[in-house]
FIKOL-41297 format. One record per residue (C-alpha): z, x, y; residue in three letters; residue number from 1. Coordinates in steps of 0.001 Angstrom, whole numbers, padded with zeros to 6 digits. Example, Ala and Ser with C-alpha at 12.3 -4.5 7.8 and 13.67 -1.06 7.14 Angstrom:
<atom w="007800" u="012300" v="-004500" res="ALA" n="1"/>
<atom w="007140" u="013670" v="-001060" res="SER" n="2"/>
END
This chain:
<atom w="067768" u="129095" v="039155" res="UNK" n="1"/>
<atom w="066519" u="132506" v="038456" res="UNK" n="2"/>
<atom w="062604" u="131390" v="037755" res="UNK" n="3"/>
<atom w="061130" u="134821" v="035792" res="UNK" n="4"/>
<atom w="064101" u="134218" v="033354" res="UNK" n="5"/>
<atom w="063481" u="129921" v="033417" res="UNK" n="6"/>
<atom w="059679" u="131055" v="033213" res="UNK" n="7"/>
<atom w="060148" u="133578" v="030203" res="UNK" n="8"/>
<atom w="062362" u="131620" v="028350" res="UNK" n="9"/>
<atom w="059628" u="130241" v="026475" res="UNK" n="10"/>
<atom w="056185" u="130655" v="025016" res="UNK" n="11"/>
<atom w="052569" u="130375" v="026060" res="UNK" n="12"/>
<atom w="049700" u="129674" v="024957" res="UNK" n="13"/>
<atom w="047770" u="132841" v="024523" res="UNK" n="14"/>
<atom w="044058" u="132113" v="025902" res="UNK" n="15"/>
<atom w="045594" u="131048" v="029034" res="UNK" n="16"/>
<atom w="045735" u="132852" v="032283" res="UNK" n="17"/>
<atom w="046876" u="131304" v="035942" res="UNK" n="18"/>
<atom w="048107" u="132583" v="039302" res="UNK" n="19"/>
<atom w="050369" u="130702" v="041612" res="UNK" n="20"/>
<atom w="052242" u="130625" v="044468" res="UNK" n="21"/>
<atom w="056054" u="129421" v="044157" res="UNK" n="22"/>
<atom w="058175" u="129058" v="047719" res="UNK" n="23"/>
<atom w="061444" u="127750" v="047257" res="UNK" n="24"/>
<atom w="063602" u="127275" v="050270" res="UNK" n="25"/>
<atom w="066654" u="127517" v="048211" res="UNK" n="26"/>
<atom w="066781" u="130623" v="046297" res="UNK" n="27"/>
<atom w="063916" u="133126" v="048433" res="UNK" n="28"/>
<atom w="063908" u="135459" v="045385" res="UNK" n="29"/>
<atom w="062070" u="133089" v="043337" res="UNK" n="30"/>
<atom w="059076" u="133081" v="046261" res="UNK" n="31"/>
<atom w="056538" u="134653" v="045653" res="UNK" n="32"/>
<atom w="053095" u="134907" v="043585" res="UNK" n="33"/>
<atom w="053370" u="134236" v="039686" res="UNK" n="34"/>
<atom w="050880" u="134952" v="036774" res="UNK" n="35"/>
<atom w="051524" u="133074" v="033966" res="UNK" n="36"/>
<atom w="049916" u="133898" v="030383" res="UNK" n="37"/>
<atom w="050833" u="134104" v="026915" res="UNK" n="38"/>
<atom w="052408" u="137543" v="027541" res="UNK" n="39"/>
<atom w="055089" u="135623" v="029443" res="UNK" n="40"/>
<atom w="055141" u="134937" v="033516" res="UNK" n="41"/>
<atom w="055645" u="138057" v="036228" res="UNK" n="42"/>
<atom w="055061" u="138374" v="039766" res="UNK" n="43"/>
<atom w="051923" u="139857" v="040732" res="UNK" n="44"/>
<atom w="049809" u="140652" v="043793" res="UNK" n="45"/>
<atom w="046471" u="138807" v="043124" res="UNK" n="46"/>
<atom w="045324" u="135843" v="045435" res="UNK" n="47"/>
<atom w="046845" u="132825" v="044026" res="UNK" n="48"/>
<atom w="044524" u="129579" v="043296" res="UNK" n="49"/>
<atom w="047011" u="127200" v="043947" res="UNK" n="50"/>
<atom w="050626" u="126639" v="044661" res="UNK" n="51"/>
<atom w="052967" u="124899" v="042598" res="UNK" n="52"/>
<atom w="056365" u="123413" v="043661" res="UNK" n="53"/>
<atom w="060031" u="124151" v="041443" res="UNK" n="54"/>
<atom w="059635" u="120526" v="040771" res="UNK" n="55"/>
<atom w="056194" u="121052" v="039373" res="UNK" n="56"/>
<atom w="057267" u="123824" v="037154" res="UNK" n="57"/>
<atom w="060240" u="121931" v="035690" res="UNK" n="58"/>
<atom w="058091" u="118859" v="034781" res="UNK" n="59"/>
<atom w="055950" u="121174" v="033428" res="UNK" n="60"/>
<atom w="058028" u="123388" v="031402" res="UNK" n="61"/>
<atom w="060124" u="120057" v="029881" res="UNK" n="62"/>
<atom w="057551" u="118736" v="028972" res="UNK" n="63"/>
<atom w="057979" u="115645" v="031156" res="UNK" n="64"/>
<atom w="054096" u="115386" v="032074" res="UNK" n="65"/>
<atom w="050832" u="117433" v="031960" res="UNK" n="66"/>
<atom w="049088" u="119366" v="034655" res="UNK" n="67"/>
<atom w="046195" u="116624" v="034067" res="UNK" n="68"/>
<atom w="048659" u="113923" v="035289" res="UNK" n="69"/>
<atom w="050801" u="116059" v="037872" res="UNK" n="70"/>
<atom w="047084" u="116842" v="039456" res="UNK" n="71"/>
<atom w="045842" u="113113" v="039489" res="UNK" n="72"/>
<atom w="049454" u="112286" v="041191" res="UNK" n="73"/>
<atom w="048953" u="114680" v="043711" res="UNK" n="74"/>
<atom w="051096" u="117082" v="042601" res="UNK" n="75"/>
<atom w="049049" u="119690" v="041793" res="UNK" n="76"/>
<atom w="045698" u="120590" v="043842" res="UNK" n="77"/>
<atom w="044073" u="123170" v="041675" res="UNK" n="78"/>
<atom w="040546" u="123618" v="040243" res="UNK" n="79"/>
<atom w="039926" u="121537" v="036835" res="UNK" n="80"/>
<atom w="039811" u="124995" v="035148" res="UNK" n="81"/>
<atom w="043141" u="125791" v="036480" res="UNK" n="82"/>
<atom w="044686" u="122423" v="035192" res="UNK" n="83"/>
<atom w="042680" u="123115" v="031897" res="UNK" n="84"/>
<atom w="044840" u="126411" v="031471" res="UNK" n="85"/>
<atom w="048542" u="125052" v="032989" res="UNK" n="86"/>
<atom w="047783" u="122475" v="029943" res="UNK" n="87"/>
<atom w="047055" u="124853" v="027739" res="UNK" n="88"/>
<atom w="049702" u="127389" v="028486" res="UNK" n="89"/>
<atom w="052426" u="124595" v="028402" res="UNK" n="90"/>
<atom w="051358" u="122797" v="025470" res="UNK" n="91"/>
<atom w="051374" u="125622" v="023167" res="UNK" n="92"/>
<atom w="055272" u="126400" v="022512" res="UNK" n="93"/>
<atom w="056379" u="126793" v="019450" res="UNK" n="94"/>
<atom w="058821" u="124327" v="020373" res="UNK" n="95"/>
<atom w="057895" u="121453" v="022541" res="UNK" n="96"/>
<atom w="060765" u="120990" v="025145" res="UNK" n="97"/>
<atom w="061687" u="117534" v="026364" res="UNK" n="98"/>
<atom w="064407" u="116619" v="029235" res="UNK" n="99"/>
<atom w="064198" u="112868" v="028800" res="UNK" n="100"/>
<atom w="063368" u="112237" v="032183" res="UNK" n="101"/>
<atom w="060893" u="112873" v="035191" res="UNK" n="102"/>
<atom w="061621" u="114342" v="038430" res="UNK" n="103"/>
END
């Protein structure tokens, strides 16, 4: 999976801002630090505030669960303001996306 074109195949919310680290074993090119907003997601060099899995992203992107749940599972360790803008940022497409299942 190429993750700036999975990442920028949708819409954000606009009031949102975050920066993350992504490692993914699989495809290194998608490693890196990400800043997502409403302008779309690029890599960037700021200090990221917390690291989120391909998994993570997925879930996120489809829908499948919020930040708010993904955080209280575990799945996310981020400040509350950082969840607060994942939630936002996600839950804002013109187009809610749905895969039917959980990963």
């Amino acid at each position: 999976m190429d993750l700036g074109k999975f990442l920028n195949g949708r819409t954000y919310g606009r009031g949102s801002r975050v920066v993350f680290q992504v490692t993914d074993p699989i495809v290194p090119d998608n490693s890196g630090v990400w800043s997502l907003s409403g302008d779309g997601a690029v890599r960037c060099k700021q200090t990221p505030t917390f690291q989120l899995s391909l998994q993570t992203i997925t879930e996120l992107s489809f829908g499948a669960q919020s930040a708010a749940v993904l955080a209280a599972a575990g799945r996310i360790d981020a400040e509350n303001r950082d969840i607060d803008a994942l939630d936002e940022a996600f839950a804002t497409a013109a187009v809610r996306l749905h895969s039917g299942i959980s990963f």
